[in-house]
C-alpha positions in Angstrom: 0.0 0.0 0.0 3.2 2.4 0.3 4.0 1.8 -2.5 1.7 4.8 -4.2 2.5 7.4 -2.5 6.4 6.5 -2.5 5.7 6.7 -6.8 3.8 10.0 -6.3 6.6 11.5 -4.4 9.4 9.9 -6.3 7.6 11.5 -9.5 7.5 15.1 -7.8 11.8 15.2 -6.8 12.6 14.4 -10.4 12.4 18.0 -11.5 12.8 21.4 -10.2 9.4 22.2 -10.6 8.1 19.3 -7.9 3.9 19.6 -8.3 3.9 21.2 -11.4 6.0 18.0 -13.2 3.3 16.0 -11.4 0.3 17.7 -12.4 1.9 18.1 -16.0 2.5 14.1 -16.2 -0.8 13.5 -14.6 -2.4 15.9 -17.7 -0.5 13.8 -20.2 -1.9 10.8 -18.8 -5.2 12.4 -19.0 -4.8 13.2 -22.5 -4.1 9.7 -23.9 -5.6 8.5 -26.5 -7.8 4.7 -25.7 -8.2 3.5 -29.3 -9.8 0.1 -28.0 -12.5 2.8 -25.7 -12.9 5.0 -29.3 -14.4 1.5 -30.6 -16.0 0.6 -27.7 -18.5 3.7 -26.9 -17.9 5.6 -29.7 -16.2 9.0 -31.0 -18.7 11.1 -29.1 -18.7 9.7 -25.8 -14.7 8.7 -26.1 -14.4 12.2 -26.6 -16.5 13.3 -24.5 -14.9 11.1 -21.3 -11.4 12.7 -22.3 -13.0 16.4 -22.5 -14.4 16.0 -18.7 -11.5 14.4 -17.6 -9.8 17.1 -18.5 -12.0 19.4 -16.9 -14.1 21.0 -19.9 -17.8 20.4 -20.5 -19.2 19.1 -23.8 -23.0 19.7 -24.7 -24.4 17.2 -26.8 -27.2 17.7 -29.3 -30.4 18.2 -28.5 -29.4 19.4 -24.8 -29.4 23.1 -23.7 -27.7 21.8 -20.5 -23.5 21.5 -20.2 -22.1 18.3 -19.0 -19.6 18.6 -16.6 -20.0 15.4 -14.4 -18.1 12.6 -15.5 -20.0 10.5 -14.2 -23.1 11.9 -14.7 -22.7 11.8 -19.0 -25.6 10.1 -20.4 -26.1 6.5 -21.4 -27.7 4.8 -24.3 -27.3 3.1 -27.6 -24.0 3.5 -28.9 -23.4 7.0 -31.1 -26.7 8.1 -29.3 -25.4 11.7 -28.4 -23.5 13.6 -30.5 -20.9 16.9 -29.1 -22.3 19.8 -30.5 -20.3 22.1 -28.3 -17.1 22.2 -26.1 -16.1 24.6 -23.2 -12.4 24.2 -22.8 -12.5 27.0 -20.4 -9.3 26.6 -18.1 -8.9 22.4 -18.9 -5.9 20.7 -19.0 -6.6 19.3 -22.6 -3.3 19.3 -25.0 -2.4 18.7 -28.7 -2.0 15.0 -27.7 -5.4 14.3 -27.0 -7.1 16.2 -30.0 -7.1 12.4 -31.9 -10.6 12.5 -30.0 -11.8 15.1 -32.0 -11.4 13.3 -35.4 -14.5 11.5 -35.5 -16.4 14.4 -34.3 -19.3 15.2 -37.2 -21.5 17.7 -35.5 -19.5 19.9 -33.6 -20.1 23.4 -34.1 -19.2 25.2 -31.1 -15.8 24.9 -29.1 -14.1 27.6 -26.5 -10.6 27.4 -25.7 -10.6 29.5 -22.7 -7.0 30.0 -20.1 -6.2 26.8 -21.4 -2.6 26.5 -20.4 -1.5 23.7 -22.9 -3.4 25.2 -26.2 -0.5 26.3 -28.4 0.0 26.7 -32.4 0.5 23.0 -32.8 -3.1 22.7 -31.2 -4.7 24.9 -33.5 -2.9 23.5 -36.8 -4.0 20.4 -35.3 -8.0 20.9 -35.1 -7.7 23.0 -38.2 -6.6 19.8 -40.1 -9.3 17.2 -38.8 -11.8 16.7 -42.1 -14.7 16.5 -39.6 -14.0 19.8 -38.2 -13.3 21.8 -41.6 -17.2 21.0 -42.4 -19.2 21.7 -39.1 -17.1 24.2 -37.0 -18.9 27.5 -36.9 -18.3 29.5 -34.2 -14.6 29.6 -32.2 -13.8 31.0 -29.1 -9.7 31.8 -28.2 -8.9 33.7 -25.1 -6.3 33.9 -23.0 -4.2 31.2 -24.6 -0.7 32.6 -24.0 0.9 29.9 -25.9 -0.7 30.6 -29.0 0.6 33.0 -31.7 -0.1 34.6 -35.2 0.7 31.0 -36.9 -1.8 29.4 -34.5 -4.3 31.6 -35.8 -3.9 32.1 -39.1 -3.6 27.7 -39.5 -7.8 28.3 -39.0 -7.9 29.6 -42.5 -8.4 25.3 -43.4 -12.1 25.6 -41.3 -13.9 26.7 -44.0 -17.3 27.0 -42.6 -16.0 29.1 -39.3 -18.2 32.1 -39.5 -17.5 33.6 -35.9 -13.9 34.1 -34.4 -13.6 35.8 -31.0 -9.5 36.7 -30.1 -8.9 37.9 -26.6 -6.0 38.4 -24.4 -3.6 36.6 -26.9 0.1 37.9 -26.1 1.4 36.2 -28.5 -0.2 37.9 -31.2 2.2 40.2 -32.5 0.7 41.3 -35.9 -3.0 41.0 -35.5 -4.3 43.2 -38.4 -2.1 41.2 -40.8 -3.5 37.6 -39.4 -7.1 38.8 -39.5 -6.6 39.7 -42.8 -5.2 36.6 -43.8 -8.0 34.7 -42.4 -11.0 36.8 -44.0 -8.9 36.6 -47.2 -9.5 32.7 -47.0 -12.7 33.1 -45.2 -14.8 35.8 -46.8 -17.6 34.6 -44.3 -15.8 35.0 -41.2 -16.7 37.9 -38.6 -13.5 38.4 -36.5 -14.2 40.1 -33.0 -11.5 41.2 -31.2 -10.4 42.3 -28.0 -6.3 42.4 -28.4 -3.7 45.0 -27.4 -2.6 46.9 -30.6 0.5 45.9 -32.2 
């Protein structure tokens, strides 16, 4: 029975850093991808597992409620409830667990809120998922220090986004010339933003 805590403890000496190498391996962990669990339940409710583990909350079609229990996500026949919308707002969700989103179909929604993993390679990431480049409407991206201009701009490949919010993005250094970029590819596309000038 020692021998957990002995691992936990062992695992927080091996860097400087102590709880915060933990809490990073611990979000890794999180983030794995369960092929055999995909086939099992589904893309939706796979997805949806790794989401609220993670700490966001998914709402599924049909539902004007957010779930945010894990244990309180609905049941039924497989592929039964479909994501429609994700609220990433401070989660721990990272680039390595976006494989969940690929056989997403009807999400139209997502909000990547003081997410402290969401970085460019996160962004290029979603951007490139078939799925996604058909259904994704409407985009939330705030306070995501890791993510700059080339994050942004890699959303030009969502073709159907109509709605981009920016907000608190440091590393936005040349935000007229990545908004343009994006409207050039997406004529559609209403960027709001709330950004310091550059």
């Amino acid at each position: 029975m020692l021998l957990l805590p002995r691992a936990v403890t062992s695992a927080c000496r091996r860097a400087d850093g102590g709880r915060r190498y933990f809490w990073g391996w611990l979000n890794a962990v999180f983030n794995k991808v369960d092929h055999d669990r995909i086939r099992a339940v589904g893309p939706d409710r796979a997805a949806a597992e790794w989401l609220l583990r993670c700490g966001a909350k998914v709402r599924f079609q049909g539902f004007d409620r957010w779930h945010l229990d894990y244990n309180a996500l609905p049941t039924g026949p497989l592929g039964r409830y479909k994501i429609q919308a994700i609220d990433a707002t401070e989660s721990c969700i990272m680039v390595r667990g976006f494989e969940h989103l690929e056989g997403l179909e009807h999400l139209e929604e997502i909000k990547l809120c003081r997410c402290m993993y969401i970085q460019d390679a996160c962004l290029e990431r979603l951007s490139s998922i078939q799925n996604l480049q058909q259904s994704l409407f409407m985009m939330e991206l705030v306070s995501c220090g890791n993510v700059t201009d080339k994050g942004v701009v890699a959303l030009h490949r969502l073709r159907n986004l109509e709605y981009l919010f920016l907000s608190d993005l440091p590393g936005i250094k040349d935000r007229q010339a990545t908004v343009d970029r994006l409207q050039r590819a997406l004529p559609r596309l209403d960027v709001s933003l709330d950004l310091d000038p550059s």
